[in-house]
N, C-alpha and C positions, 0 to 999 in steps of 0.2 A: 510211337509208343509212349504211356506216360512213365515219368522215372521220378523216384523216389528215395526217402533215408533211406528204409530199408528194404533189406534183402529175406530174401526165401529162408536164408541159414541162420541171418540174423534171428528172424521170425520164432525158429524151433530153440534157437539157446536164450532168447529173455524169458527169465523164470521168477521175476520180482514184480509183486504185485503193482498196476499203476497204470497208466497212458503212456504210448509212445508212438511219435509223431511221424506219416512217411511223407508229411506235406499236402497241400493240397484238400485239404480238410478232412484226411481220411488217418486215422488212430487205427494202433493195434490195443485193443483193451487185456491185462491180463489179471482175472479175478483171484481174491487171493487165496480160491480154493485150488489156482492152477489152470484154469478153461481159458482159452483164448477166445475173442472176438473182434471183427472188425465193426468201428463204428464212425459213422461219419458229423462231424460239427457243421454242420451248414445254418448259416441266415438267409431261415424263407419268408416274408413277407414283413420285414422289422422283426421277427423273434427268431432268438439261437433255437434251435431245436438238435435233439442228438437223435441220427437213426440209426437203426444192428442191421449190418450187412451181412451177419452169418460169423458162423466160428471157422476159425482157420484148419479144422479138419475137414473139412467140404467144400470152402472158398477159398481158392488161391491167393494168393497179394496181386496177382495180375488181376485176377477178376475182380476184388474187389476193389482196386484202381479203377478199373473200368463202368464198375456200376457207382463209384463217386462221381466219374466225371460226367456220367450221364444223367445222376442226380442235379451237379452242378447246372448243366447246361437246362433240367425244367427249372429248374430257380430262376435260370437268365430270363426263362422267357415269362414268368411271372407266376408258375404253375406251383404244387406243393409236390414232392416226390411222396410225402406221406400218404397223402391222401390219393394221388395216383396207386401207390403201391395197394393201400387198402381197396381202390375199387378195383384194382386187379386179382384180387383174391375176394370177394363181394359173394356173398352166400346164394344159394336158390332162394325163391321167395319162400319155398314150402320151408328151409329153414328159419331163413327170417321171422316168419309166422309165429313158430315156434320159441321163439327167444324172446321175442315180441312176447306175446302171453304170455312166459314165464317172467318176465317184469312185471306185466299188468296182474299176476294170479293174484299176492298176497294185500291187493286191494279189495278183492274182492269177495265178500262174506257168502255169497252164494253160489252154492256149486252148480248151480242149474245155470246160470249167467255166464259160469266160467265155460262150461262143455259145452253152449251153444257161440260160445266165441271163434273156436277150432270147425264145430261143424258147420256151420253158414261156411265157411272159406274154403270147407272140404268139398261141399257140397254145391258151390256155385261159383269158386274161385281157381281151386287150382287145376284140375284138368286143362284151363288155359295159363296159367301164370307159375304153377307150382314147382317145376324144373325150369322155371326162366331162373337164370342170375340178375337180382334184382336192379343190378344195374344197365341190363339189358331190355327193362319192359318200360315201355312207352304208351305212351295215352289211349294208344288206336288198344291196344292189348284188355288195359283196366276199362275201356269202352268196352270194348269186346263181351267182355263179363259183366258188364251193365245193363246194356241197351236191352236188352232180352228178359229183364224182370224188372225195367225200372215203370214201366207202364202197368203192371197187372199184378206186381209184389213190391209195391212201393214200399210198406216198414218191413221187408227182408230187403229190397235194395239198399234201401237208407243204410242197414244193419253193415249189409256184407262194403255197401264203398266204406265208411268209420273204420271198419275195421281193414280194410285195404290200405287205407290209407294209414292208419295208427303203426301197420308191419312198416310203410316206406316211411315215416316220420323216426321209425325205429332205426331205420337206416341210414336217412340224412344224418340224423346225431352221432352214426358210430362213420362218418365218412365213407359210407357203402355209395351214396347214390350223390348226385348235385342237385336236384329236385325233387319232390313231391307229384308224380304225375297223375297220380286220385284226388290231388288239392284244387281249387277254384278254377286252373285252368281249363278244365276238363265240362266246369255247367254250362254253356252254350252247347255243346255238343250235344249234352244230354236229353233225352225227351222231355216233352212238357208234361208233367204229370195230371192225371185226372184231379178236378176242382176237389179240394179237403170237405166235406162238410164240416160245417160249423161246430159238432158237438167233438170231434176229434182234435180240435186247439186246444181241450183240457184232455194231457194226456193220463190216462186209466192208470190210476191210484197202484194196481201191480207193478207198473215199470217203472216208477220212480226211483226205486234205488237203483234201477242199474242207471239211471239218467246223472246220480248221484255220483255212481263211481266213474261214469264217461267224464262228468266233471271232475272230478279229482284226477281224473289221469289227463288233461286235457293241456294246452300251453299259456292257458290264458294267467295271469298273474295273480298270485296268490289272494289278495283285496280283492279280486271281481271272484274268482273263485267259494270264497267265502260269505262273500255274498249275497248269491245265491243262494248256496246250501242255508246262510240264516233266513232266508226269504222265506225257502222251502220246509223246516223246520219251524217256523212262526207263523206260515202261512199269512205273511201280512203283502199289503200295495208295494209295490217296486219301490214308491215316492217315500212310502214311509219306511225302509227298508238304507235305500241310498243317504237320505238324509237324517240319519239317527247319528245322537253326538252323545258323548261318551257321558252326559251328566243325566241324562235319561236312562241309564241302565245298572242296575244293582245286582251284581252278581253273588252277592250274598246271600240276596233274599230273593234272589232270583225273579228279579220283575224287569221290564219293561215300560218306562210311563213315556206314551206319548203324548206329548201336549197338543190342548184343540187345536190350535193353526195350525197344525201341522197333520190331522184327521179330516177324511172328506165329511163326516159331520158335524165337524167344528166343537166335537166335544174329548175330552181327556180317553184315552183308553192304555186298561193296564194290559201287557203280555205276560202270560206267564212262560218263563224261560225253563225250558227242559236241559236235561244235564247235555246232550250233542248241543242243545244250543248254547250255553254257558262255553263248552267247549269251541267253540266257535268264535265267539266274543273275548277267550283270553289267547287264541293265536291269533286275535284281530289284534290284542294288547300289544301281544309282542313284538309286531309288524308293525306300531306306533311309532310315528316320529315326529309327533308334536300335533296341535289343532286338534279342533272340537272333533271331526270326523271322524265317524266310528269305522267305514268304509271309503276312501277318500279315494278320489282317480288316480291311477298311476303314474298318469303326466302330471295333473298338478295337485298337488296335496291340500290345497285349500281350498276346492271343489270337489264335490262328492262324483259318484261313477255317475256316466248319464246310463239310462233306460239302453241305449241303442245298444251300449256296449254287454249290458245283460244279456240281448237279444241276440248279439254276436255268438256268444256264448253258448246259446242253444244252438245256433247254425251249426258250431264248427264239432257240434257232439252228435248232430246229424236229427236235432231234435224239434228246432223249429217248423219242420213241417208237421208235427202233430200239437205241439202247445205252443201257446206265448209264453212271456214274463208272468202278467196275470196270471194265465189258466190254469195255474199250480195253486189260487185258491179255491177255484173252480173242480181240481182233482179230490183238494182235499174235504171240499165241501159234500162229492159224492162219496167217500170211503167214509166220513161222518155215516150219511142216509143208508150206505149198504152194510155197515156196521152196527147200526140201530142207535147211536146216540142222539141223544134229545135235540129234536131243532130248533129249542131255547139256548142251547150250550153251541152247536156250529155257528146259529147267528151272532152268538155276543161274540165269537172267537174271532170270527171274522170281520165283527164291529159294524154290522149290518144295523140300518137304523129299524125298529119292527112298528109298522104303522096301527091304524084304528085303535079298537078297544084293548086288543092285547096290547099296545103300544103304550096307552096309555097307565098301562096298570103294572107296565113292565120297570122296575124301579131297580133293582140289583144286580151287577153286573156278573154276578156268578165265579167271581174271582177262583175261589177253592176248589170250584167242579171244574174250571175251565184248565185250574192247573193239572186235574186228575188227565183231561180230555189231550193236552199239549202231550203230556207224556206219554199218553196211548201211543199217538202218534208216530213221537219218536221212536218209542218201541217196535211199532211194525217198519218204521223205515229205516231202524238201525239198532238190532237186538244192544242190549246193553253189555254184552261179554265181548262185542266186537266195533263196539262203536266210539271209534278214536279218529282220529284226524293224520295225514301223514306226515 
């Protein structure tokens, strides 16, 4: 039996707010509105941590000796009682889902994006997963709910694992689960999907903003985050995007000068910046910690992000298999042509070099129309009443 300061009787006459010790790393707490609680002081893994074993009108001093010493003994063996406790209490995934989305809603400006978040996983997920405790599903489970539309509904597959996965990332972080089992482990398993054609690597100018807020809600670090969305907003080369340094961009007058070496036609080109992309460039400021880099790698700050790590970035938002890095000027280039603006004004925007006769005669880069044309842009990709950064 374990024994302790105190006693049972003790227990009911201290009435003075404070801590008091029965040994053992286990306190009787008493608040100074008068509530008792038991809590325990334990060092789990290098840090103190304090856990509530229950108020003393429903936990005994015996019981709650005995749930310390059994605290104690996962510590011994290297384990967290917190986080055991919490996957002992682990939600169904049909909750999860829920709680999940309700984090991810207030990113989202569109209500059509938000309602088909919940339905894909009503409608292709939970009947297998929905009353599991999330701690409880395993790979063969989120296969389970794969394999049968990953072949013949590949952007609903893609859609519903993101979003499978996004509910269990929701849960690693609050200590529900110890892995991701809709994460990378899981693609060998999966079938090989039918060959992409080639014009679906630039994905359709309507999904980009939800591709936007898959990026903002995503884990990648804030500087790759960002720049992308100024990629996508500027619709410029990944090259000229990662290596833009801070003397190149005037956010007053809202331009962008890239210099020729650094343009694939070896000539100067202005950008005109749109207010999301201004906004973009001064939480780029703020993220600053010295060096020319507008966008610097998170490992080393005096190298810009490489291409791959952009690339990553689509993968892990489930995007890669309909565009690249590129192909996002390639989107923007057909919502120009399905939107009727001048194909003088998409080619300068783009910085397309324009050959023969019209080439020759083409002398002005269209600075003032092209800034009209940037902000169209912005506009369909992120009204202005809602378009802020998180």
């Amino acid at each position: 039996m374990v024994q302790g300061k105190l006693t049972q009787k003790l227990v009911r006459a201290i009435t003075e707010p404070g801590f008091y010790g029965d040994g053992n790393t286990l306190f009787l707490r008493v608040a100074p509105g008068g509530s008792k609680q038991w809590v325990q002081r334990l060092t789990v893994h290098g840090r103190r941590r304090s856990i509530g074993l229950g108020g003393v009108s429903y936990v005994t001093l015996a019981e709650a000796r005995e749930a310390a010493l059994e605290n104690r003994r996962v510590a011994r063996r290297g384990g967290d009682p917190l986080a055991e406790k919490r996957r002992a209490n682990a939600p169904r995934f049909r909750e999860a889902a829920q709680s999940t989305w309700e984090s991810l809603r207030p990113r989202w400006r569109n209500a059509k994006v938000a309602a088909n978040w919940l339905q894909q996983l009503e409608r292709h997920a939970m009947k297998r997963l929905g009353d599991l405790p999330v701690n409880q599903i395993d790979r063969e489970d989120v296969l389970a709910v794969l394999t049968p539309i990953w072949g013949r509904k590949q952007e609903t597959a893609r859609r519903v694992r993101r979003y499978i996965r996004a509910t269990l990332d929701w849960c690693l972080a609050h200590g529900f689960v110890e892995t991701n089992v809709a994460g990378d482990s899981i693609n060998g398993a999966l079938p090989r999907m039918a060959a992409v054609k080639a014009h679906y690597k630039a994905l359709p100018y309507g999904e980009v903003s939800e591709v936007l807020q898959a990026v903002e809600a995503s884990g990648a670090s804030s500087t790759v985050r960002l720049a992308l969305r100024f990629l996508i907003f500027t619709a410029a080369r990944s090259g000229e995007v990662r290596g833009a340094v801070w003397p190149e961009i005037d956010t007053g007058k809202r331009v962008w000068k890239i210099p020729g070496e650094r343009m694939k036609a070896g000539a100067e080109h202005r950008v005109p910046l749109s207010g999301p992309a201004v906004e973009i460039i001064k939480r780029a400021k703020k993220l600053h910690k010295g060096g020319e880099l507008v966008f610097p790698s998170p490992i080393r700050r005096d190298c810009p992000i490489s291409d791959a790590t952009l690339s990553k970035l689509l993968r892990s938002t489930g995007v890669a298999g309909q565009s690249t890095v590129h192909g996002f000027r390639s989107t923007f280039r057909d919502w120009c042509a399905d939107t009727g603006k001048p194909r003088e004004l998409a080619e300068a925007a783009l910085a397309h070099t324009v050959g023969g006769v019209e080439g020759a005669y083409f002398r002005s880069d269209l600075f003032e129309r092209r800034r009209e044309l940037m902000d169209d842009w912005a506009e369909y990709l992120a009204p202005p009443r809602t378009c802020r950064l998180p």
